[in-house]
PQR file with spaces between the fields and no chain letter, atoms N, CA, C, O and H, PARSE charges and radii, in Angstrom:
ATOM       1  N    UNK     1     -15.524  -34.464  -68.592 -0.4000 1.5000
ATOM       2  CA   UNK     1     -14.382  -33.639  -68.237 -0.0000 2.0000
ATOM       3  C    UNK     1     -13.882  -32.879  -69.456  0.5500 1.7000
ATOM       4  O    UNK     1     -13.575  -31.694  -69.329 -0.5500 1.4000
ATOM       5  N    UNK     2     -13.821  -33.262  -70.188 -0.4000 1.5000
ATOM       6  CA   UNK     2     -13.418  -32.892  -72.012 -0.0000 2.0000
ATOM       7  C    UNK     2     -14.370  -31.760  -72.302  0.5500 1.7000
ATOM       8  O    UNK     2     -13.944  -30.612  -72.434 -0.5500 1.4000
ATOM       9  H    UNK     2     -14.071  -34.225  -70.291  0.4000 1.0000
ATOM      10  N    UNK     3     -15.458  -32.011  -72.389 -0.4000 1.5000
ATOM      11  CA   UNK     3     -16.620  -30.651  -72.186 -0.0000 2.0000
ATOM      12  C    UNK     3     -16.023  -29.768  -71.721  0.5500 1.7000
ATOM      13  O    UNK     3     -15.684  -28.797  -72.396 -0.5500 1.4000
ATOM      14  H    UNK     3     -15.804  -32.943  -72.282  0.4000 1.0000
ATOM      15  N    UNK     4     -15.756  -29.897  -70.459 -0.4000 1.5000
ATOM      16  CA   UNK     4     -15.378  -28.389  -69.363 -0.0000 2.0000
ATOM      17  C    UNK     4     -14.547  -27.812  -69.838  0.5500 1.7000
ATOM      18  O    UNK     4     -14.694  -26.597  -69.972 -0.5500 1.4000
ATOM      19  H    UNK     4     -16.032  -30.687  -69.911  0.4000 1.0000
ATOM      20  N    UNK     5     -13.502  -28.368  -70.226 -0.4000 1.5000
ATOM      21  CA   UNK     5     -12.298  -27.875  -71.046 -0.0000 2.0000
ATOM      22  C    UNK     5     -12.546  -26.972  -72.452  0.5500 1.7000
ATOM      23  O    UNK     5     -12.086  -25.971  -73.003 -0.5500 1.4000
ATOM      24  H    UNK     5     -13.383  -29.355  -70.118  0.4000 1.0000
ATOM      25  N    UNK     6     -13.385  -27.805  -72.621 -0.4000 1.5000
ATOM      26  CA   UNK     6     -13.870  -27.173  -74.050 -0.0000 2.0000
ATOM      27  C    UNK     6     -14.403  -25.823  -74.098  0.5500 1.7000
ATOM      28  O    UNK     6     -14.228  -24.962  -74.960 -0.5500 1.4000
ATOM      29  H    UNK     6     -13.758  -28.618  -72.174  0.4000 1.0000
ATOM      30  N    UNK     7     -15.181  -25.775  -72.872 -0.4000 1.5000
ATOM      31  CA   UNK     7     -16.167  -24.763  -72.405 -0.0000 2.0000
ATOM      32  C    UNK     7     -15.217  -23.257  -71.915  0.5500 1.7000
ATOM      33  O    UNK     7     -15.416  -22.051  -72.065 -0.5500 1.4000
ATOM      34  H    UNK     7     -15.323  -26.475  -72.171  0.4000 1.0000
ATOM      35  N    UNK     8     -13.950  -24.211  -71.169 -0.4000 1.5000
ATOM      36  CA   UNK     8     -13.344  -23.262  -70.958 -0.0000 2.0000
ATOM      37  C    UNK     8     -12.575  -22.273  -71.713  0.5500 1.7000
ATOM      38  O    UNK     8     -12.438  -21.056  -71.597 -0.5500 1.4000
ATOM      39  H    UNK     8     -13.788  -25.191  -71.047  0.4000 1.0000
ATOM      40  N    UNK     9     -11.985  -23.398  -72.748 -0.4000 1.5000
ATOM      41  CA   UNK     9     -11.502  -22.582  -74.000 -0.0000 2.0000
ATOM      42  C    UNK     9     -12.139  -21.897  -74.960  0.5500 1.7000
ATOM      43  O    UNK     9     -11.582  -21.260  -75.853 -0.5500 1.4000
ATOM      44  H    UNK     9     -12.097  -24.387  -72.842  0.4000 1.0000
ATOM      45  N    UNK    10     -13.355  -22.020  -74.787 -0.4000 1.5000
ATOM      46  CA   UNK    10     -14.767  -20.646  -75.559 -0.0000 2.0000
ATOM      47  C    UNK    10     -14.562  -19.602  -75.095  0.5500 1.7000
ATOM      48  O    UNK    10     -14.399  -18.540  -75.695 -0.5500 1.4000
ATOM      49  H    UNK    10     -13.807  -22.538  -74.061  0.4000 1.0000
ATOM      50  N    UNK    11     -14.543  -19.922  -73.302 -0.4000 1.5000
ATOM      51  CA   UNK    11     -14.603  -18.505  -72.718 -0.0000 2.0000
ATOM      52  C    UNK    11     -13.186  -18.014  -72.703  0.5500 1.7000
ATOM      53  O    UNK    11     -13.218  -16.855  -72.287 -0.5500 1.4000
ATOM      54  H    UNK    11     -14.676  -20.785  -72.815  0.4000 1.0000
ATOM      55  N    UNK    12     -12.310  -18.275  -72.894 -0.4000 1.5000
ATOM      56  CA   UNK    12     -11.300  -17.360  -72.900 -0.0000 2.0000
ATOM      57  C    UNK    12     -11.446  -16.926  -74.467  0.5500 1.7000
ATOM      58  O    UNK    12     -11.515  -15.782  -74.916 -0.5500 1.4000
ATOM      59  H    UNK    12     -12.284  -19.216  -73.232  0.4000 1.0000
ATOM      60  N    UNK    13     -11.460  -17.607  -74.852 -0.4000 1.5000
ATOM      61  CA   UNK    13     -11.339  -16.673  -76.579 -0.0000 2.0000
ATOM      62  C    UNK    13     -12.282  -15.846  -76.430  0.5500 1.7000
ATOM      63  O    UNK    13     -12.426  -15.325  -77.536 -0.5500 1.4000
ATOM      64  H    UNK    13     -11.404  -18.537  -74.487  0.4000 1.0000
ATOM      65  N    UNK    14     -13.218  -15.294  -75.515 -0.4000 1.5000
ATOM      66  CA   UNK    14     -13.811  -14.258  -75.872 -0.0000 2.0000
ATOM      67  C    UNK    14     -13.806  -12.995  -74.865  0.5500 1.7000
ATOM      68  O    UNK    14     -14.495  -11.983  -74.736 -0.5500 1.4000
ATOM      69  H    UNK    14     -13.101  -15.718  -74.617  0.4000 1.0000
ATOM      70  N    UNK    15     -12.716  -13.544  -74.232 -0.4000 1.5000
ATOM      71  CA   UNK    15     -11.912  -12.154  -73.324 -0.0000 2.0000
ATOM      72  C    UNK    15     -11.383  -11.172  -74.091  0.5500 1.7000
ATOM      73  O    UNK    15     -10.896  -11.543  -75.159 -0.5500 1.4000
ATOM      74  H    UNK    15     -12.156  -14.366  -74.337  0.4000 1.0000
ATOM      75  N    UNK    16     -11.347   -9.939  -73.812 -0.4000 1.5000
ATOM      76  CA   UNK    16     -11.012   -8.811  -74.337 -0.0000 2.0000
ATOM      77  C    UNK    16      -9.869   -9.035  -73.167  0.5500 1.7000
ATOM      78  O    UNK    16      -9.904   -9.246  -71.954 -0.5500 1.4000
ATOM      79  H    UNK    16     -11.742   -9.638  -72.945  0.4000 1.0000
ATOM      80  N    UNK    17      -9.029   -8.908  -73.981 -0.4000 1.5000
ATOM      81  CA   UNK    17      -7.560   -8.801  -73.334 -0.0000 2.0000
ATOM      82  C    UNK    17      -7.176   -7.406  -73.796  0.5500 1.7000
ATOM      83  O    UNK    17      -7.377   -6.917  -74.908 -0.5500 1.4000
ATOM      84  H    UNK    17      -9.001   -8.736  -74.965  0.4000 1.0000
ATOM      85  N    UNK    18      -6.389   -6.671  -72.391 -0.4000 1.5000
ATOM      86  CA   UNK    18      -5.875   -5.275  -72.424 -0.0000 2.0000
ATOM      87  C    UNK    18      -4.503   -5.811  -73.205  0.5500 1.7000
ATOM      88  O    UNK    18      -3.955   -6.913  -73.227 -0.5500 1.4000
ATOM      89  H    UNK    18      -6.226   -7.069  -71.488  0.4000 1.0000
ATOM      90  N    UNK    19      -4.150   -4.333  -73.936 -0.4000 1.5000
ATOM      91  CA   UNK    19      -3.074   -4.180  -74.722 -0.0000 2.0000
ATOM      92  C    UNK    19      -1.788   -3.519  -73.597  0.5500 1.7000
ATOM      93  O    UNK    19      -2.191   -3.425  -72.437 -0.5500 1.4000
ATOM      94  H    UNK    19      -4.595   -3.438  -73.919  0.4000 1.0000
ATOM      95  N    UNK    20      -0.590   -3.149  -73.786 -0.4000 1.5000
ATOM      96  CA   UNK    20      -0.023   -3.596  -73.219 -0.0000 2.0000
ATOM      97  C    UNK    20      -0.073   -1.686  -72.729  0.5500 1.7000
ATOM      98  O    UNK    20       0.495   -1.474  -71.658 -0.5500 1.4000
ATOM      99  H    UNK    20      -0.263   -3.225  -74.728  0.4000 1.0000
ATOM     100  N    UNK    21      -0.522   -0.749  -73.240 -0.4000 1.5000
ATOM     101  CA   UNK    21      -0.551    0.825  -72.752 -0.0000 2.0000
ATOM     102  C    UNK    21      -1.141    0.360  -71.688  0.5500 1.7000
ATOM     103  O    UNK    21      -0.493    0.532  -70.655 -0.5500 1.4000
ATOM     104  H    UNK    21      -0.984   -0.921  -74.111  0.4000 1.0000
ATOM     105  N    UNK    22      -2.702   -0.466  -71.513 -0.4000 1.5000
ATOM     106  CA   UNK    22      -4.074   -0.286  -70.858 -0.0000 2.0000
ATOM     107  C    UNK    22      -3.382   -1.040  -69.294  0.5500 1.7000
ATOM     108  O    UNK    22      -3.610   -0.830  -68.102 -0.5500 1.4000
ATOM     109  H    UNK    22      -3.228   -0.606  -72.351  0.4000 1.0000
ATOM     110  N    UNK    23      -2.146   -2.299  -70.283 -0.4000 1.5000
ATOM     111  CA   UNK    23      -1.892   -3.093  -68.572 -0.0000 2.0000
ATOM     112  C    UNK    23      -1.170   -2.185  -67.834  0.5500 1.7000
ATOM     113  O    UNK    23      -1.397   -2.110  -66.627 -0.5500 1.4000
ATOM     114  H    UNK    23      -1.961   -2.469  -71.251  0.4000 1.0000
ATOM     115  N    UNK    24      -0.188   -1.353  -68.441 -0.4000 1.5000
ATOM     116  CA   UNK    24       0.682   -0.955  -67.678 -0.0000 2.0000
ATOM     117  C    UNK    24       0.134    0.246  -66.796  0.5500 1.7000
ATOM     118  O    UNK    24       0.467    0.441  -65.627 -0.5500 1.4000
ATOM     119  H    UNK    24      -0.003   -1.415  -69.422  0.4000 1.0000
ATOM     120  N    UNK    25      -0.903    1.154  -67.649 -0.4000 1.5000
ATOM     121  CA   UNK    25      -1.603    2.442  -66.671 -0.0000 2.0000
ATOM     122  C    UNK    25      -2.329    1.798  -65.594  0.5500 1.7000
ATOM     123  O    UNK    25      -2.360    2.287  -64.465 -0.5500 1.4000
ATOM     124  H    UNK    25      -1.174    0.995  -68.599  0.4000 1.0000
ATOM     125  N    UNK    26      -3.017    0.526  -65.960 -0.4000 1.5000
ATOM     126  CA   UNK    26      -3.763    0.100  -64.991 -0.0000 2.0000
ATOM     127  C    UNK    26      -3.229   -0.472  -63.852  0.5500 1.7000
ATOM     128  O    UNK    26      -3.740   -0.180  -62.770 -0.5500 1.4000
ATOM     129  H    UNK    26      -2.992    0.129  -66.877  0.4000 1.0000
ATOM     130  N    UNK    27      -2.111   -1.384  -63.909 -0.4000 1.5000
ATOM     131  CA   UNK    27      -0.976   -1.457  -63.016 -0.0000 2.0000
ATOM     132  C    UNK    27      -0.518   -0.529  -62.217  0.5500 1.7000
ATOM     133  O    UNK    27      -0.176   -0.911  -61.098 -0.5500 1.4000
ATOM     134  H    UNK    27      -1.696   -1.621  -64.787  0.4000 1.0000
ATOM     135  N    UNK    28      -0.393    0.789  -62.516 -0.4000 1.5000
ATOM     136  CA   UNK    28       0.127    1.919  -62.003 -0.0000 2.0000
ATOM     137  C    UNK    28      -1.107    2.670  -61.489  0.5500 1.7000
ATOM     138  O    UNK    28      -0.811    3.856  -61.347 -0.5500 1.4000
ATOM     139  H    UNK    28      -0.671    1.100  -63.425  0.4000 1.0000
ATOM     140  N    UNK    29      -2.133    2.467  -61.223 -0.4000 1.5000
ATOM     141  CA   UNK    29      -3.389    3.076  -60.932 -0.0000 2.0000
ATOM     142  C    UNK    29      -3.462    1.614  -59.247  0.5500 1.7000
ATOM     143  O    UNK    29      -3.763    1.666  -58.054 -0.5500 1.4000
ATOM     144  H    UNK    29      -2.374    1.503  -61.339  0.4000 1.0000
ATOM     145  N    UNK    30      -3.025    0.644  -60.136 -0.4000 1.5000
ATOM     146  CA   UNK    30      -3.703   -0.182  -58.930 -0.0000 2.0000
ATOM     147  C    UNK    30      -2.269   -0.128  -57.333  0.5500 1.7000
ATOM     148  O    UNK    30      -2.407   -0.324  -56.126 -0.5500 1.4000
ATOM     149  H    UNK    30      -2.780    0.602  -61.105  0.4000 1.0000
ATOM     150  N    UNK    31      -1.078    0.217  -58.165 -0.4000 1.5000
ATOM     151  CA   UNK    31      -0.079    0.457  -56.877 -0.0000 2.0000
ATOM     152  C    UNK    31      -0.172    1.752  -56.280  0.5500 1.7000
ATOM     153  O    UNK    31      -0.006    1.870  -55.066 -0.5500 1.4000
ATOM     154  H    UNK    31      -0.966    0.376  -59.146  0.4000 1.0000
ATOM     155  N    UNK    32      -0.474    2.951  -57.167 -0.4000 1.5000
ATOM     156  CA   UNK    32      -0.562    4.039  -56.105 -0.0000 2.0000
ATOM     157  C    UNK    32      -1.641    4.339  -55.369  0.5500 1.7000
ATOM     158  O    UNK    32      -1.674    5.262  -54.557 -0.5500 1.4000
ATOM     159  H    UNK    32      -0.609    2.855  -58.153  0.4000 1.0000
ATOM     160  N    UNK    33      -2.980    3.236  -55.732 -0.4000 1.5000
ATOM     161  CA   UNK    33      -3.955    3.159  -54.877 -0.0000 2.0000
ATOM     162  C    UNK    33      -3.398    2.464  -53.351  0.5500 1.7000
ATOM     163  O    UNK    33      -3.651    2.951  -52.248 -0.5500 1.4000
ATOM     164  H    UNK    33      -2.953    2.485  -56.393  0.4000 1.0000
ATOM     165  N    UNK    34      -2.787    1.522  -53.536 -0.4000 1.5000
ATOM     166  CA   UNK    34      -2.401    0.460  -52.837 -0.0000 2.0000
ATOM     167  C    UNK    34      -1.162    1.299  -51.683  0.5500 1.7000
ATOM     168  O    UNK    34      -1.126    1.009  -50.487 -0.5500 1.4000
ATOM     169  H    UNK    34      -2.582    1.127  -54.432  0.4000 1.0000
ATOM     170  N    UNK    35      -0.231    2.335  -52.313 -0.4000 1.5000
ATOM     171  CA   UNK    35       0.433    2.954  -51.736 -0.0000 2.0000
ATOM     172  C    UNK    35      -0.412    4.172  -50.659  0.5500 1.7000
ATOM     173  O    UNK    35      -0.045    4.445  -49.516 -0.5500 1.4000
ATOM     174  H    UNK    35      -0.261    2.571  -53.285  0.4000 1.0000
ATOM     175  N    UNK    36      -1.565    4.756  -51.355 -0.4000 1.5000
ATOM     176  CA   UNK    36      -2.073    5.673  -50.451 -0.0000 2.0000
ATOM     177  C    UNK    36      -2.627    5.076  -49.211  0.5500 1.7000
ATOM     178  O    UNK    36      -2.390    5.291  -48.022 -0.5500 1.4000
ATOM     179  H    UNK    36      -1.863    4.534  -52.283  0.4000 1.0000
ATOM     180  N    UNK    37      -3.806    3.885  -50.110 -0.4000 1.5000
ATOM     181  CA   UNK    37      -4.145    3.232  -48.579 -0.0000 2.0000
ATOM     182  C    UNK    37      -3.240    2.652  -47.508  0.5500 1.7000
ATOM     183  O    UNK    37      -3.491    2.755  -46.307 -0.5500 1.4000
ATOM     184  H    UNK    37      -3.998    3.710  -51.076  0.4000 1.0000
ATOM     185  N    UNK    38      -2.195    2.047  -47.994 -0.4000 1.5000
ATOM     186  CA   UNK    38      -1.017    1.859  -47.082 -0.0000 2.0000
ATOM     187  C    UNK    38      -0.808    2.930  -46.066  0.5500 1.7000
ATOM     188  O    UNK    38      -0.942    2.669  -44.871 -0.5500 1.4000
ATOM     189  H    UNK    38      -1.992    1.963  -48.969  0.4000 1.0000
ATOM     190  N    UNK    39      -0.405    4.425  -46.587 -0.4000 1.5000
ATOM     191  CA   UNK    39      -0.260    5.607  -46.039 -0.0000 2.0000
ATOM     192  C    UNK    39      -1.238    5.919  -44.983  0.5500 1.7000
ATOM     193  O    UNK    39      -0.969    5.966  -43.783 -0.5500 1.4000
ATOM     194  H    UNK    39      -0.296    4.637  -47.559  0.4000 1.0000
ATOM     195  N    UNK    40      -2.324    6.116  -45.483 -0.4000 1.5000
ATOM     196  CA   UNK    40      -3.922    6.092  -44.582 -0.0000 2.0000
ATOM     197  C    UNK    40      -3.880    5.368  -43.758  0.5500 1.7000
ATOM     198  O    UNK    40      -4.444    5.773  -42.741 -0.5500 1.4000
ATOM     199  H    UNK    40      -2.542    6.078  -46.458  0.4000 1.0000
ATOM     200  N    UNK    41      -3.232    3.934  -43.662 -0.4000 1.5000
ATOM     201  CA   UNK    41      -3.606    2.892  -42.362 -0.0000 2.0000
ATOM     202  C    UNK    41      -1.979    3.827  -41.787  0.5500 1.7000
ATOM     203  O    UNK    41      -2.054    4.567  -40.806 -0.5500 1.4000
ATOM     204  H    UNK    41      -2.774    3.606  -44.488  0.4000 1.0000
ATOM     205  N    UNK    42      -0.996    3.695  -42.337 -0.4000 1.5000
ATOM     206  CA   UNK    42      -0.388    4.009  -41.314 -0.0000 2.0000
ATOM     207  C    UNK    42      -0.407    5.057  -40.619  0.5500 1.7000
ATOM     208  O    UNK    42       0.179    5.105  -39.538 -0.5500 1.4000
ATOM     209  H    UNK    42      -0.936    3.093  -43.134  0.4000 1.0000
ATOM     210  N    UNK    43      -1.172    6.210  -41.185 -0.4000 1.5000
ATOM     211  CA   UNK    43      -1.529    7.580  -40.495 -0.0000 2.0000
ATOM     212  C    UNK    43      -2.734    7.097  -39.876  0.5500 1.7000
ATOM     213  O    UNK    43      -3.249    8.112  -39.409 -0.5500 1.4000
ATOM     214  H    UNK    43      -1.648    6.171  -42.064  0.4000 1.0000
ATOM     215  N    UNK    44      -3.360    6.261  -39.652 -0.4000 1.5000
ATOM     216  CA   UNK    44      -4.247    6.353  -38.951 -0.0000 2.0000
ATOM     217  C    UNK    44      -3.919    5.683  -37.617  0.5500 1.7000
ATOM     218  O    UNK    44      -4.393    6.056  -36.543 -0.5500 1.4000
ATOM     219  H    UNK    44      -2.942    5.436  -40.031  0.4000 1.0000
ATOM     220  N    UNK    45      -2.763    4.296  -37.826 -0.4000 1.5000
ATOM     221  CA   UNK    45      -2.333    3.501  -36.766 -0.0000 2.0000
ATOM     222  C    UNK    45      -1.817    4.300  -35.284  0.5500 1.7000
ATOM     223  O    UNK    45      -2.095    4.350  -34.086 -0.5500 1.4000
ATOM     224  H    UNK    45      -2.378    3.992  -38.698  0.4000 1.0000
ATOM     225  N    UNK    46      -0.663    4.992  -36.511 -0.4000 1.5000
ATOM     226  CA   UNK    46       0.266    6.044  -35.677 -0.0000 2.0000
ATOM     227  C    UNK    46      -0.449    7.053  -34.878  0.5500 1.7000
ATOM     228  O    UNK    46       0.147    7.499  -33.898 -0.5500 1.4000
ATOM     229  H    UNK    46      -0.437    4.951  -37.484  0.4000 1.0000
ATOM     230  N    UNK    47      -1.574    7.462  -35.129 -0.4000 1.5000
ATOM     231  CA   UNK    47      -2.536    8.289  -34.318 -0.0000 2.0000
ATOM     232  C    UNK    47      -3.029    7.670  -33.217  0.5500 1.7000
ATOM     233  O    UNK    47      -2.906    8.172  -32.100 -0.5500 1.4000
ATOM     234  H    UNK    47      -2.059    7.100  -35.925  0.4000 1.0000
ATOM     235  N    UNK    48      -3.756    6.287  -33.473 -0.4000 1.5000
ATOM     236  CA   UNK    48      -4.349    5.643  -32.706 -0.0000 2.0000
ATOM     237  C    UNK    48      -3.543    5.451  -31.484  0.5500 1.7000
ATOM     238  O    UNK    48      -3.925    5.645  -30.330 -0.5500 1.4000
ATOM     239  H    UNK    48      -3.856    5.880  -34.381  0.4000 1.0000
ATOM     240  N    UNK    49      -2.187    4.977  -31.943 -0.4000 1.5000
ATOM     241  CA   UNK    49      -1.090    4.621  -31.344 -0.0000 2.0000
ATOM     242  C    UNK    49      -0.798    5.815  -29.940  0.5500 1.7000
ATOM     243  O    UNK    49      -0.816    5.635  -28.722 -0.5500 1.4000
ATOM     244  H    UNK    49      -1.878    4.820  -32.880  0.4000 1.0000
ATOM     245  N    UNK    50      -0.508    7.186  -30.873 -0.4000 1.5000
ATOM     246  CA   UNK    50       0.103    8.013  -29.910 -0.0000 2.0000
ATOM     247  C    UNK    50      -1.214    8.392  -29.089  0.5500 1.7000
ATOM     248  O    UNK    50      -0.871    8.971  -28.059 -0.5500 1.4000
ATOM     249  H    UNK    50      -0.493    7.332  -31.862  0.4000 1.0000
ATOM     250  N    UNK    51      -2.924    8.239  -29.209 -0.4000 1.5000
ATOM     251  CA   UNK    51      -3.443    8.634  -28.677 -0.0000 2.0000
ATOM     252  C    UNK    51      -3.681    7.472  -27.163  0.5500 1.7000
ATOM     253  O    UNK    51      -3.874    7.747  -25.979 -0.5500 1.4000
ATOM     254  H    UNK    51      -3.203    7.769  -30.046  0.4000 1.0000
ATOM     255  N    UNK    52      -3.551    6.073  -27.916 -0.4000 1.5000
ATOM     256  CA   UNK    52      -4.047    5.440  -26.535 -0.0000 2.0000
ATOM     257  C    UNK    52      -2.365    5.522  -25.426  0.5500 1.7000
ATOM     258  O    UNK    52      -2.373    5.416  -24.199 -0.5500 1.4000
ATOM     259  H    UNK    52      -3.394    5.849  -28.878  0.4000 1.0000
ATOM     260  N    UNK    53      -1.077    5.731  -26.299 -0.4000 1.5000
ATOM     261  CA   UNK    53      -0.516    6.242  -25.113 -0.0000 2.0000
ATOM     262  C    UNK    53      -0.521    7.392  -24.157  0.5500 1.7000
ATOM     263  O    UNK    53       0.100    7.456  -23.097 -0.5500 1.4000
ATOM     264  H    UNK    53      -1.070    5.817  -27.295  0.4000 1.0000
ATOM     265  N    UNK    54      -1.314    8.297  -24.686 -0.4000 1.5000
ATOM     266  CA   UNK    54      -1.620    9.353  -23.755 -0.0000 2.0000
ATOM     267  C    UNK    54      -2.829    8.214  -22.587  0.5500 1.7000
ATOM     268  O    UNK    54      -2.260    7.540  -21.729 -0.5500 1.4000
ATOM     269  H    UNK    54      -1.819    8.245  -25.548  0.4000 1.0000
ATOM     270  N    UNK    55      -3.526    8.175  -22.634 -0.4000 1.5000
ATOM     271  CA   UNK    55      -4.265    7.556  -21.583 -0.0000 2.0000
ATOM     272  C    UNK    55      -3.694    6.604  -20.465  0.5500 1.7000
ATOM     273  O    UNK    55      -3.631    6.660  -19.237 -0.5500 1.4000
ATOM     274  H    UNK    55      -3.989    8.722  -23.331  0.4000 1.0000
ATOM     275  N    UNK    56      -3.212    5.484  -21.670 -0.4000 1.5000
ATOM     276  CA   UNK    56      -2.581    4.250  -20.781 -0.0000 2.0000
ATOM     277  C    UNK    56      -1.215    4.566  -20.116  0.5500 1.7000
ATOM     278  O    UNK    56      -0.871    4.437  -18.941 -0.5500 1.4000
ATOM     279  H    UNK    56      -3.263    5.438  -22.667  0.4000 1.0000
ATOM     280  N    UNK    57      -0.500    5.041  -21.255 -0.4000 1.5000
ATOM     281  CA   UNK    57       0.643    5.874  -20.647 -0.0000 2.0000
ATOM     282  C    UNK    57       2.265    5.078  -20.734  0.5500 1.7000
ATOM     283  O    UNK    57       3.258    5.647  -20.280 -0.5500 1.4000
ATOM     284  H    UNK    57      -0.779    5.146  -22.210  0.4000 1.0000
């Protein structure tokens, strides 16, 4: 069990950790992705929506 631990603490010391410009653009890349696709499902729902009420009614 002591091994694994050990093993584990190798591999983090050899993470390249982002600085704090790289977290924050990347943060902001990953919400306005997250915001468009949001947008997209709901423009797509709302379509779906008003189209199967034309049929069903």
């Amino acid at each position: 069990m002591g091994g694994f631990f050990k093993g584990v603490k190798a591999e983090v010391k050899k993470v390249s950790w982002p600085n704090k410009k790289e977290l924050v653009n990347h943060t902001a890349v990953v919400i306005a992705v997250c915001a468009i696709m949001a947008l997209l499902v709901w423009i797509l729902d709302s379509g779906l929506h008003a189209l199967l009420s034309l049929f069903i009614g």
